[in-house]
RODO-2510 file (C-alpha; in nm, 4 decimals, decimal comma):
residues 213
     n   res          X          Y          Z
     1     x    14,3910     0,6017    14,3006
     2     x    14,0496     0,7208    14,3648
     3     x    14,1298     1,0868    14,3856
     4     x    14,3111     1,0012    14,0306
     5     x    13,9504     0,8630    13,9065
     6     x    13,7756     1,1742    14,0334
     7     x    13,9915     1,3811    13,8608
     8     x    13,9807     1,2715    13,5539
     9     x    13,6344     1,2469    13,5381
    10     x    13,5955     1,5921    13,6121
    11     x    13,8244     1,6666    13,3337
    12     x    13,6249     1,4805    13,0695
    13     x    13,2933     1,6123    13,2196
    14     x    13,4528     1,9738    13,1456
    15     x    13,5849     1,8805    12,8231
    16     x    13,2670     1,7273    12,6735
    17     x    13,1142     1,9489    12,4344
    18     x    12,7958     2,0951    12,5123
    19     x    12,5628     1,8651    12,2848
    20     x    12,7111     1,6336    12,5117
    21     x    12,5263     1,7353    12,7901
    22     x    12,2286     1,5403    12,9225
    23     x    11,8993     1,7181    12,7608
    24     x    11,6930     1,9013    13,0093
    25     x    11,3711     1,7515    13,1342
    26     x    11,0444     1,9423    12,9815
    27     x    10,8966     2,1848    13,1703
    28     x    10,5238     2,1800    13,2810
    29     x    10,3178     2,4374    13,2038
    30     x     9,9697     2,5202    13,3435
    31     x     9,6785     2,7251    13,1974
    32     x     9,3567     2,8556    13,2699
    33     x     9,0325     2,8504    13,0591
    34     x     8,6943     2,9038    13,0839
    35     x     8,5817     2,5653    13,0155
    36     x     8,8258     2,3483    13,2154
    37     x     9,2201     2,3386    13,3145
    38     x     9,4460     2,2909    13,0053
    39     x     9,8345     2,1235    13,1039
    40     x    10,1107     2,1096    12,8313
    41     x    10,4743     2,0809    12,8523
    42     x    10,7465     2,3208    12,7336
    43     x    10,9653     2,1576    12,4765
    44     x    11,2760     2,3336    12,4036
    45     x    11,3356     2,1477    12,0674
    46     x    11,2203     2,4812    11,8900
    47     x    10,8793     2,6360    11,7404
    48     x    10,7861     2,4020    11,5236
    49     x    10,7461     2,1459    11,8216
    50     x    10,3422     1,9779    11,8902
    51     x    10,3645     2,1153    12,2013
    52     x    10,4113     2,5140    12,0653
    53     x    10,1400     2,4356    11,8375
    54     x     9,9153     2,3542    12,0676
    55     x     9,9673     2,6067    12,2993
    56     x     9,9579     2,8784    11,9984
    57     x     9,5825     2,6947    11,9275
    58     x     9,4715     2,7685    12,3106
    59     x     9,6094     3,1333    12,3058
    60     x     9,3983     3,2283    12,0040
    61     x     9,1217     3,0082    12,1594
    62     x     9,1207     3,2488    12,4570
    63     x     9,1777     3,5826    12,2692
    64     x     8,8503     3,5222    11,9932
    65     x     8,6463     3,4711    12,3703
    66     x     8,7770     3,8344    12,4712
    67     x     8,7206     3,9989    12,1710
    68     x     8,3340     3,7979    12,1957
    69     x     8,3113     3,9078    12,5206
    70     x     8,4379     4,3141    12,4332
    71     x     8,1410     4,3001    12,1430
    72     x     7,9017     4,1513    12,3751
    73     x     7,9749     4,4381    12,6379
    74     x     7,9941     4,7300    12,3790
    75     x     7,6556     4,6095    12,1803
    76     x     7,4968     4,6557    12,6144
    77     x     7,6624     4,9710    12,6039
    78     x     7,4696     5,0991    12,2586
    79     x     7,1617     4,9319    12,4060
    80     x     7,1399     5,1150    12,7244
    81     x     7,2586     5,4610    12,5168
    82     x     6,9702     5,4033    12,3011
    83     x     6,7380     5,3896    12,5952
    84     x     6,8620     5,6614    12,7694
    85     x     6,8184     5,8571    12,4540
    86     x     6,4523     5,7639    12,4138
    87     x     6,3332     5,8066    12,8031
    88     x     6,5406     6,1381    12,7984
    89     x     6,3275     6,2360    12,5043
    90     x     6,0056     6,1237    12,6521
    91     x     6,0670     6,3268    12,9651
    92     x     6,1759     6,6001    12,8136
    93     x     5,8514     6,6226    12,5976
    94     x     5,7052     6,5797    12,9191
    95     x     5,8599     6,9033    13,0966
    96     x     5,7862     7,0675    12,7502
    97     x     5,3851     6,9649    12,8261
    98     x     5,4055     7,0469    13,1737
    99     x     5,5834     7,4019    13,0727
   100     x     5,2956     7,4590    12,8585
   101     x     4,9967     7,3731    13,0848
   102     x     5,1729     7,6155    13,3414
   103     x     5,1872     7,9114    13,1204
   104     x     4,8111     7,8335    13,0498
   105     x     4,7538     7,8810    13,4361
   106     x     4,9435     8,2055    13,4538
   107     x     4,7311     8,5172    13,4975
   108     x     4,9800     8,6810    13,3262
   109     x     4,9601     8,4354    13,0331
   110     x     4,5736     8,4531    12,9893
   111     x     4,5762     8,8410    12,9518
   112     x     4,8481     8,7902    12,6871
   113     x     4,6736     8,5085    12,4898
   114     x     4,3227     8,7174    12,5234
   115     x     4,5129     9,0304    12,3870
   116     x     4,6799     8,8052    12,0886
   117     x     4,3351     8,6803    12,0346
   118     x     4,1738     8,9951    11,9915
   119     x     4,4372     9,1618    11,7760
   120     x     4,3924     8,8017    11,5654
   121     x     4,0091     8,8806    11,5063
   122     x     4,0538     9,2518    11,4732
   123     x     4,3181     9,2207    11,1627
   124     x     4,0436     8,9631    11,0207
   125     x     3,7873     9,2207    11,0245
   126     x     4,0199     9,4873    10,9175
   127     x     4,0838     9,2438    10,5540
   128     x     3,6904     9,2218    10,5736
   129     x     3,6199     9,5660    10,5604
   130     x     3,8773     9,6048    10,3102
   131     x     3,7655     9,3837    10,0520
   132     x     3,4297     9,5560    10,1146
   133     x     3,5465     9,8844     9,9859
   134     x     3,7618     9,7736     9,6830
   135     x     3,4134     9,5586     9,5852
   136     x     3,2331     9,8952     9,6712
   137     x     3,5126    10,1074     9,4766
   138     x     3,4716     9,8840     9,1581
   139     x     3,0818     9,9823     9,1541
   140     x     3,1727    10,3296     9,1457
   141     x     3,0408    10,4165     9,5014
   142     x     3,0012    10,7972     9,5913
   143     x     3,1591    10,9888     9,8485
   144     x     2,8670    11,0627    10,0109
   145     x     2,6956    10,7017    10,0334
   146     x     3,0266    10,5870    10,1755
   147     x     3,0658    10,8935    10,4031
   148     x     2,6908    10,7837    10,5378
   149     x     2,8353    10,4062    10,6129
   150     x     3,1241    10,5416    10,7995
   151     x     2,9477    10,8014    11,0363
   152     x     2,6590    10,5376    11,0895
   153     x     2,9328    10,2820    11,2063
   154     x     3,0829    10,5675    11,4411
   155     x     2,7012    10,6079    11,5675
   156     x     2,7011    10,1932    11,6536
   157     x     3,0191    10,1756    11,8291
   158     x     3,0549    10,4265    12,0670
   159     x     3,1040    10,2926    12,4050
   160     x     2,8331    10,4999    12,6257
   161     x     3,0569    10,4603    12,9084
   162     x     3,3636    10,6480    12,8272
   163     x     3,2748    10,7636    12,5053
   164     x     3,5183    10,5603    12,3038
   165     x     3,4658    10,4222    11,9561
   166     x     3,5185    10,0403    12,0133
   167     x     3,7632     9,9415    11,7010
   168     x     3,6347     9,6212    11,6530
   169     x     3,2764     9,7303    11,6799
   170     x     3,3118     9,9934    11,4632
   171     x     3,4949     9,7861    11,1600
   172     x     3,2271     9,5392    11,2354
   173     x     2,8854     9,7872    11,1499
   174     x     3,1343     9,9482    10,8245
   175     x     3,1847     9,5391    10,7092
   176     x     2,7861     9,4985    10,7597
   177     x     2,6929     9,8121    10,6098
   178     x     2,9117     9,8203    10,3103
   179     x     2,7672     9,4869    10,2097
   180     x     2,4314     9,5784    10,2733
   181     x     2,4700     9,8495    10,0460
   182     x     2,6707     9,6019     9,7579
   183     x     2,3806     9,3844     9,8096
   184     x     2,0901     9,6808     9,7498
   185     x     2,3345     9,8318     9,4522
   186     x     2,3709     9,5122     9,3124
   187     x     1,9823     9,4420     9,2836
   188     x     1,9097     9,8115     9,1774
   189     x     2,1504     9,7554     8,8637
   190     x     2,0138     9,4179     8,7686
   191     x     1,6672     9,5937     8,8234
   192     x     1,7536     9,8267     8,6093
   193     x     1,9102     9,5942     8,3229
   194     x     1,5827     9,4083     8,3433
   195     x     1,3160     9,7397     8,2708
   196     x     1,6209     9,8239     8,0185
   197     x     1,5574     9,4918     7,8647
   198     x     1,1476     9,5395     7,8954
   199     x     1,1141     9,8564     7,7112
   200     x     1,3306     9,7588     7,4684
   201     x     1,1348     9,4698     7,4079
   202     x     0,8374     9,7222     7,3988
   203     x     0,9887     9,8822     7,1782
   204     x     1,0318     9,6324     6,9525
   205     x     0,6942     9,5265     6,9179
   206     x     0,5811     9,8679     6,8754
   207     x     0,7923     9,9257     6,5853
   208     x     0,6738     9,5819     6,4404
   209     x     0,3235     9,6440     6,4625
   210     x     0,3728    10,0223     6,2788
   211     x     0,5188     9,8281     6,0291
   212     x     0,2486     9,5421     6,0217
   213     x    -0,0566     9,8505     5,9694
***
């Protein structure tokens, strides 16, 4: 009789449909946060359950902290950038500077920079001289007064030691002489326009006192 009772309750067990069957228990489920330990349980009634709310609330929880903490780590990352720009650019002017004050220590450098330097004043001299002559040319100078600057420049800056004629000293006497001469020419003529002016004047008052008598 008892093996009967077993039996059949084995049969009903497998003929039970399966909403028939006892509901499973919920399952427990742990998580980790920042601020604490959160616990919630798994229901399997579907979605729209409290429980798969809540645990949809602490997953977005936890993702807006990551994408905090992925700003937070790439604004650093700009930050230090930035800095390294600016000290890179600071030494770098530096070794510029430094590059600099070396070349003005070279030997080689100096003789250069003297050179440049010369070549500087002697094209400045050179525009002198010419301006000279076109002021000279508009006053109609001769041949011969300008011949007479140019061979008593040659006379002035001839190096006694080798003979040379020293460029620069020689443009230097034609600037001076040239404008010595302007200056001289340029006081004859106004001379000149003034005894011009007198004996016309004289003149004047000759002819008016004929005419008085």
């Amino acid at each position: 009789l008892g093996a009967l009772l077993d039996s059949a309750l084995v049969d009903d067990t497998l003929k039970s449909p399966p909403d028939a069957r006892p509901p499973k228990p919920p399952r427990l489920i742990e998580s980790n946060k920042s601020d604490g330990r959160f616990i919630g349980f798994s229901n399997p009634c579907g979605p729209g359950s409290s429980t798969n709310v809540l645990l949809h609330s602490s997953s977005k929880s936890v993702e807006d902290k990551v994408l905090l903490r992925l700003r937070k780590e790439i604004q650093d990352l700009k930050t230090k950038f930035s800095d390294s720009r600016e000290q890179w650019n600071q030494e770098k002017s530096q070794l510029i500077e430094n590059k600099i004050l070396s070349q003005f220590e070279d030997p080689e450098f100096q003789v250069l920079e003297a050179e440049r330097i010369r070549l500087s004043l002697l094209e400045e001299k050179i525009k002198e001289v010419l301006s000279m002559l076109r002021a000279l040319n508009s006053m109609n100078i001769s041949p011969s007064s300008l011949g007479k600057l140019v061979l008593d420049a040659v006379e002035h800056s001839i190096d006694p030691n080798d003979g040379e004629i020293q460029v620069f000293k020689f443009l230097n006497h034609l600037y001076h002489g040239t404008r010595d001469y302007e200056r001289v020419s340029g006081e004859n003529m106004i001379q000149k326009a003034l005894d011009a002016i007198d004996k016309e004047n004289q003149e004047t008052g000759r002819t008016i006192d004929e005419s008085h008598e």
